[in-house]
N, C-alpha and C positions, 0 to 999 in steps of 0.2 A: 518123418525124417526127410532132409531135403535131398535131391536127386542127385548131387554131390556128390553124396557120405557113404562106403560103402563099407559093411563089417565085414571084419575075414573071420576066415571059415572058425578056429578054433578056440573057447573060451573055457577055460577050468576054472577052479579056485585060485592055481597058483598063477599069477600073474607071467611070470619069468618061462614056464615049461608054453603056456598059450602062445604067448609073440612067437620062441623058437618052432613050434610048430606050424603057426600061420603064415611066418614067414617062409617057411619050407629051409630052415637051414639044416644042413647036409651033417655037416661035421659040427656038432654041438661042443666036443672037447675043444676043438682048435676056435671055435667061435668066444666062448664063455671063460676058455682059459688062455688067450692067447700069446705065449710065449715065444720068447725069442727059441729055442730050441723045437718049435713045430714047423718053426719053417721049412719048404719044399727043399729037399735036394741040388743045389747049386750045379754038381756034374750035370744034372738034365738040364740045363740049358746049354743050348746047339752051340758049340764052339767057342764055350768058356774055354775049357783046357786048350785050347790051341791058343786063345786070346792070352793065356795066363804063361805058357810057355814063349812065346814070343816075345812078353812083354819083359820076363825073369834074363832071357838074352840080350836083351838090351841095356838090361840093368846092367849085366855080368861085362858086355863091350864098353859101360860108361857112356853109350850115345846118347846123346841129347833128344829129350822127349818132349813134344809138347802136347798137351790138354785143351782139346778144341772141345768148348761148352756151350749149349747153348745159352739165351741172355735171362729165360726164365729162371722163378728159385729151383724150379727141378734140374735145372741145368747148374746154377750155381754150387748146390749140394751135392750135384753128382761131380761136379773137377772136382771140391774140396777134399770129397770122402777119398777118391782114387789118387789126387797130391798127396793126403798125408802117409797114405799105404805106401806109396813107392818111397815115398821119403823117409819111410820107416825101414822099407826094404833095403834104404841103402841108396838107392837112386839122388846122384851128385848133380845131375844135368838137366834140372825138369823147371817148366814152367807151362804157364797155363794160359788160354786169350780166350776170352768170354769177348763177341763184339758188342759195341751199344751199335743198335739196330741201326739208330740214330744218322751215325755215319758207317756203319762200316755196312749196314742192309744186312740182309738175311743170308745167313750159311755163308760161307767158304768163298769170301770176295777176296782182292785182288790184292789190300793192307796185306789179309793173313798171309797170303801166299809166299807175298814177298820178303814178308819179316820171317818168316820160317825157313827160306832160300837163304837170306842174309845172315841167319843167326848157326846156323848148318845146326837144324835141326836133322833127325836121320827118321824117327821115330813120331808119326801122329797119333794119337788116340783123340776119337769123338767119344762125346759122352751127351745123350739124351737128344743126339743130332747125327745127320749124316749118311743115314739111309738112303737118302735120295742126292746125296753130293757127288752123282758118277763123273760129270765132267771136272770136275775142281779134283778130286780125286783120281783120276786119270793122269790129270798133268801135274798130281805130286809123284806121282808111279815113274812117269817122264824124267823127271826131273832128278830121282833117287830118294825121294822121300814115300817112305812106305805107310800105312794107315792098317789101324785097328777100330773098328767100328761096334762099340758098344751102344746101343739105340732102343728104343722100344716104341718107334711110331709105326705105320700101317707101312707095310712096302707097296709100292704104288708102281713101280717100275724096275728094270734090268739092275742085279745087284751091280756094286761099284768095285773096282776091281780092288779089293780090300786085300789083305793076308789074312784077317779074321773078320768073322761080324757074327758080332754074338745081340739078337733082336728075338724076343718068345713069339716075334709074327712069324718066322723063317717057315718053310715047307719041313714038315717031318720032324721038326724041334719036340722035346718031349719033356719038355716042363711044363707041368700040369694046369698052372695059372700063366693066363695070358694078357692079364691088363696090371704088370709091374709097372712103375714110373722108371723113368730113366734112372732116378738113383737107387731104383730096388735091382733093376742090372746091375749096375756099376759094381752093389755091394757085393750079389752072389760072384762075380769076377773076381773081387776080393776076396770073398770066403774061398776060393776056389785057389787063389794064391797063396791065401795061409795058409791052406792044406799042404800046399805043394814045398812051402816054405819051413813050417813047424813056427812060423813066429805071428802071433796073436794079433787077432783083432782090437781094435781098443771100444769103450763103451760109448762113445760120441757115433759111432758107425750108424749102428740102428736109427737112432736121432734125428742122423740127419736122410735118411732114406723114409723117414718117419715123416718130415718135414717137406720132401719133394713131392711124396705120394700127396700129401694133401695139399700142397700148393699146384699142381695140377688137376684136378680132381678125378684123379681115378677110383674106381669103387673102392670102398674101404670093405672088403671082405678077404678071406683067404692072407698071402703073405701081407698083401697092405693094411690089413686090418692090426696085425701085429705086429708090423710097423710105427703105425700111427697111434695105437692105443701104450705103444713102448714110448714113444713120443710124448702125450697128453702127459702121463704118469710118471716119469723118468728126470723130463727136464729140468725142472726145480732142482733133482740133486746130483746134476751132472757136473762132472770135474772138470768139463770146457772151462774156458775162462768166458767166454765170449755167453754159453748159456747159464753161467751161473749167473753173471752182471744182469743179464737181461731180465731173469727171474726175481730178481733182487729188485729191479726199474718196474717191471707188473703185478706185483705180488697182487694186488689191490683188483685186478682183471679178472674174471673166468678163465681155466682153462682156453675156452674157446676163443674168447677175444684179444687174449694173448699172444694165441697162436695165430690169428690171421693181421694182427697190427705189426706181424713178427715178417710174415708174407710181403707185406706191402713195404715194409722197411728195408728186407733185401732187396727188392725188385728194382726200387730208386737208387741203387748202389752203382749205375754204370757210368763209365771214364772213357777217355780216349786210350789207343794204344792196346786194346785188350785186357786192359785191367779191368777190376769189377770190385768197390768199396763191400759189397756182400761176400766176393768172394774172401776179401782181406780180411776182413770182423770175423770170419770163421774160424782161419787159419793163423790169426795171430794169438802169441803168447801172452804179450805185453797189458797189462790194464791199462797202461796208459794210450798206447793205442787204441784200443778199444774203446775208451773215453771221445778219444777226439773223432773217429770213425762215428761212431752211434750221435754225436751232436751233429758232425754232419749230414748223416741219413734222418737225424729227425727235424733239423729245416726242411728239408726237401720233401719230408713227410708232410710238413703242412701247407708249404707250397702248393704240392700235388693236390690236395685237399680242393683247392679252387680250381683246379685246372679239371678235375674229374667233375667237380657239379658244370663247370662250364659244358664239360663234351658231353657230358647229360642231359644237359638243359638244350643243348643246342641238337642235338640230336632225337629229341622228342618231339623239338616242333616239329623237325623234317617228316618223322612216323607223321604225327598230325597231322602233314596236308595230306596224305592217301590213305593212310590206315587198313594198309595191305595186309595178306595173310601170308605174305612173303616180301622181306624187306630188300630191296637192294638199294644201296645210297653210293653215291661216287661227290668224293667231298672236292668238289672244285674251289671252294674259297677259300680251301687252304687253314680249315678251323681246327680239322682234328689230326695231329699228327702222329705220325708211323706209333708211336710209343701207345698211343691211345686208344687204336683200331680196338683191342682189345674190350677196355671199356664200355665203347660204344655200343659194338656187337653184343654185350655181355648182358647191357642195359637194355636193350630193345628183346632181348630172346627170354631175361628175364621175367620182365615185366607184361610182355604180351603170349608169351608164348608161344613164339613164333621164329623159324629161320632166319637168321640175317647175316647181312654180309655189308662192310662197308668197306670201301677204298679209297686212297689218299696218295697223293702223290708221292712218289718216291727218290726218282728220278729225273731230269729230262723230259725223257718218252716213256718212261715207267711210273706203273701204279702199282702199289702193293696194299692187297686185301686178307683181311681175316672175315672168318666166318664163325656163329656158333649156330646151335638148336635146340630143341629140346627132346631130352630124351628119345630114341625111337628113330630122328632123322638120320642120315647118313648123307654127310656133305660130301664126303668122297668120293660115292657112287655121282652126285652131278659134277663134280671134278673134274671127273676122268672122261668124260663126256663132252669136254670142251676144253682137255688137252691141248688139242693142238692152237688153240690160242693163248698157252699158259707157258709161259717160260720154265718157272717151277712149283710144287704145290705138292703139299704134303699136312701130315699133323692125325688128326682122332678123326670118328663118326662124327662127334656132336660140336669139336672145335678145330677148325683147319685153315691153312693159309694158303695163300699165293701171289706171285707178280706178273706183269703181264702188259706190254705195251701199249700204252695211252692210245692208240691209236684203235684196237681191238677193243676196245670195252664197251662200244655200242654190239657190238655183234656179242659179248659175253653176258651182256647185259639180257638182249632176246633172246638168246637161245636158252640162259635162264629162268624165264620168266615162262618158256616154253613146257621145260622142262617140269615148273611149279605148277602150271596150269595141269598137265596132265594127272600130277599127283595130287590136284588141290583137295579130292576125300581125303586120303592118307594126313596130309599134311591139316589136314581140321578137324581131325580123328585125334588125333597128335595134342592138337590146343584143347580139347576136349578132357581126354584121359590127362593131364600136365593138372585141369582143376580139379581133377576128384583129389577125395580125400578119404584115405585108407584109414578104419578106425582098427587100430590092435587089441584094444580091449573095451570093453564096456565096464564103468568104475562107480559101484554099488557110494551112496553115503557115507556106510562105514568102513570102507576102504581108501578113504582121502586120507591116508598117513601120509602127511608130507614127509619124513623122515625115509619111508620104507619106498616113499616113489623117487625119493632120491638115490638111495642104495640101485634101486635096480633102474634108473637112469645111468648109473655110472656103469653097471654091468657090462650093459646093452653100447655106451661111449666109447669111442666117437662116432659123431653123427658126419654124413656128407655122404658124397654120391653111391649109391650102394647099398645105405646103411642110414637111412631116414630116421630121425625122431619119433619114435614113441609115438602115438595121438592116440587118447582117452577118451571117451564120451560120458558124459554124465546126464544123466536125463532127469528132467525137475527140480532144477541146482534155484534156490536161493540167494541169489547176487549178495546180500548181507552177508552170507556165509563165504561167498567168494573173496569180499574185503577183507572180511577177518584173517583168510589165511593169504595175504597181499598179493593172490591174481594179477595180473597184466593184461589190459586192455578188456577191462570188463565195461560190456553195455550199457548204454544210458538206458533205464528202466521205471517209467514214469510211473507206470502202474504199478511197478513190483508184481509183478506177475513171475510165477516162475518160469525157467527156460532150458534150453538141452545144450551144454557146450561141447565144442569137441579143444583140447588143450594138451598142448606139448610142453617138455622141462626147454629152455631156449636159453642158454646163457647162464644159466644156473637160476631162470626164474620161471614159474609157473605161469602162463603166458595162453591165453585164450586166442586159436588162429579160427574159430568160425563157431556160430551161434544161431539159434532161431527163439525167437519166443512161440510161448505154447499156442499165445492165442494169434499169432501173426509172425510170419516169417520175415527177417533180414541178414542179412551178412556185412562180415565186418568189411568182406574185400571182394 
């Protein structure tokens, strides 16, 4: 067996009872049956009811509320979900400003400020942002503009002088899961208001808290898992306007690719002025808008198409001239912008397994940088370690941001690099463990029911951070027999020799991700 592969501890007859025991899951009810009524307790999270009380006063004086989102879909789903509750609650005086990064940059610039001065707002709420907005936050405090901070990023520094902040990082917070997306906040706030209200949630809520969780990639276990499997299972016959049309546009999709051409199509949604065409498709009733919204987002869709192989293609040579084990890049020719850092990063930590970080100009005198990693890293911890050259920086372990004057990025750049060197075991320990491959079961001949490994393919769905795919091994497989039952990506085999696969369900197809023959080893990747 190659040095790769390694089986976990437990194997029965029954397929289904082995994974949940080898994977060590806790709560087998709440895993296997994941219901919207298992979700964790809403009260336990830290300064919902105060968030929820203050927001019901606002309503009750008619002041003017705005919804500051971030420009991610977790941001987008988390305004929509919290717009359409208050506007169910009654709320006459609400509106929402998602910035494009583009021009308005990150967090709590100078536009927002001034159109929420101008417009007498009284009332902010963040949602899936703002944790770390204590100066911009400060001088709406100034100014008479008061703030509710609904978030679920790391706190990284001195809270903001909020009236509420309901975040499950907070000190002493006692809700039990700690990696909700910002829209799985947002909802329990909601649930927490309908309590307090008597008037109902509606079925699109979950949906779209279903939709944030996986467009961020938080683990899919505990409340996100029953989120996002309410999501997979639910969408098709949802009475949105906006989810039924689009079900109706992928029917022909998996699941899965549905759902993430769903991701990338809100994402290109962004306007000047704080508008957000994602957030509009959500919120509106109209099919005819919706028409003209969704032709719009899907030029832009294929637009995008070329601009993402370009920041790909151009960003791999770069890895090519060093082919580090920690990437930093600083895009001075101006190829990959603010919008795409993302990309970039995402391509490089994917593909090599490895930390990376690129920047781009922002400003002027300002760079603004995203970072990812893979599993295990923590960009935060080198973050906070070169603070004091960061303007601001915030986000997850494994994907984080910040900006930081053009003129400091040779010294962020070394003292980076300083930093990696000293962790370079860790961080090649890290590349290492990122290629094993965990086999969950060992899958006799006569248990290649494609039927029954589909049923408990769906069990065990959705797959993504948290909550891997299945992986099978078969040992002495036939390739003939692989064709017949239409495999994906099955080996060229001159001899016919038999071989040992390891293969996961991917898209709804049976899909070979690593191979050896008996008499000679290779791999696909």
């Amino acid at each position: 067996m190659k040095d790769n592969w390694f089986l976990r501890n437990h194997q029965t007859e029954d397929i289904v009872s082995s994974v949940i025991m080898s994977r060590e899951i806790t709560n087998v009810d709440k895993f296997l049956n994941p219901t919207l009524d298992k979700c964790n307790d809403p009260n336990l999270l830290s300064g919902s009811r105060r968030a929820a009380r203050k927001i019901l006063a606002n309503i009750q004086e008619g002041d003017k509320i705005t919804i500051f989102g971030h420009d991610d879909v977790d941001g987008i789903t988390s305004t929509v979900l919290l717009y359409r509750f208050l506007s169910k609650l009654g709320a006459k005086n609400i509106s929402y400003y998602i910035p494009n990064r583009e021009f308005d940059k990150f967090g709590m610039r100078e536009n927002f400020i001034h159109k929420v001065l101008k417009d007498g707002t009284k009332r902010v709420i963040t949602v899936d942002i703002g944790i770390s907005e204590v100066e911009s936050i400060a001088l709406l405090r100034m100014k008479g503009i008061k703030t509710i901070i609904l978030d679920h990023h790391k706190i990284t520094r001195e809270h903001p002088q909020a009236s509420a902040i309901v975040d499950p990082h907070k000190r002493n917070d006692r809700f039990p899961f700690k990696h909700l997306a910002g829209a799985g906040v947002v909802l329990n706030v909601v649930k927490v208001l309908s309590q307090m209200t008597g008037i109902p949630t509606e079925p699109v809520y979950p949906l779209l808290a279903g939709l944030g969780t996986i467009a961020d990639r938080m683990p899919l276990v505990d409340d996100n898992r029953i989120y996002a499997k309410h999501l997979y299972y639910n969408f098709e016959q949802s009475e949105n306007p906006f989810f039924h049309f689009y079900a109706e546009k992928t029917h022909s999709l998996s699941r899965g690719k549905a759902v993430r051409q769903l991701i990338l199509l809100l994402t290109l949604g962004r306007e000047v002025d704080g508008k957000h065409l994602g957030a509009e498709i959500l919120l509106t009733q109209k099919e005819s808008e919706i028409k003209e919204i969704y032709s719009t987002l899907e030029k832009r869709f294929h637009n995008n198409e070329e601009q993402v192989k370009k920041v790909k293609d151009f960003i791999e040579s770069e890895y090519k001239k060093e082919e580090t084990h920690f990437f930093i890049y600083c895009d001075h020719k101006g190829v990959i912008s603010a919008n795409y850092l993302g990309v970039a990063t995402s391509y490089i930590t994917d593909t090599y397994r490895i930390p990376s970080l690129v920047l781009t100009k922002w400003e002027d005198d300002v760079l603004t940088a995203e970072a990812r990693a893979p599993s295990g890293f923590n960009w935060l911890d080198f973050l906070k370690k070169i603070e004091p050259y960061l303007l601001q920086y915030g986000g997850h372990k494994e994907a984080a941001g910040f900006t930081c004057h053009a003129k400091d990025y040779s010294k962020i750049h070394d003292k980076l690099q300083v930093l990696a060197e000293e962790q370079y075991k860790k961080i090649h320990n890290l590349q290492r463990e990122s290629k094993k491959i965990y086999i969950d079961y060992v899958l006799g001949e006569e248990q290649l029911e494609v039927n029954k490994l589909r049923e408990i393919h769906r069990i065990f769905a959705p797959f993504g951070e948290g909550n891997q795919p299945l992986a099978y091994l078969m040992i002495n497989v036939d390739t003939n027999e692989l064709r017949e039952q239409n495999f994906v990506n099955i080996p060229e085999n001159e001899g016919n020799a038999d071989i040992n696969i390891i293969f996961s369900i991917l898209d709804e197809e049976f899909t070979i991700i690593d191979y050896e023959l008996i008499s000679k080893r290779h791999a696909i990747f």
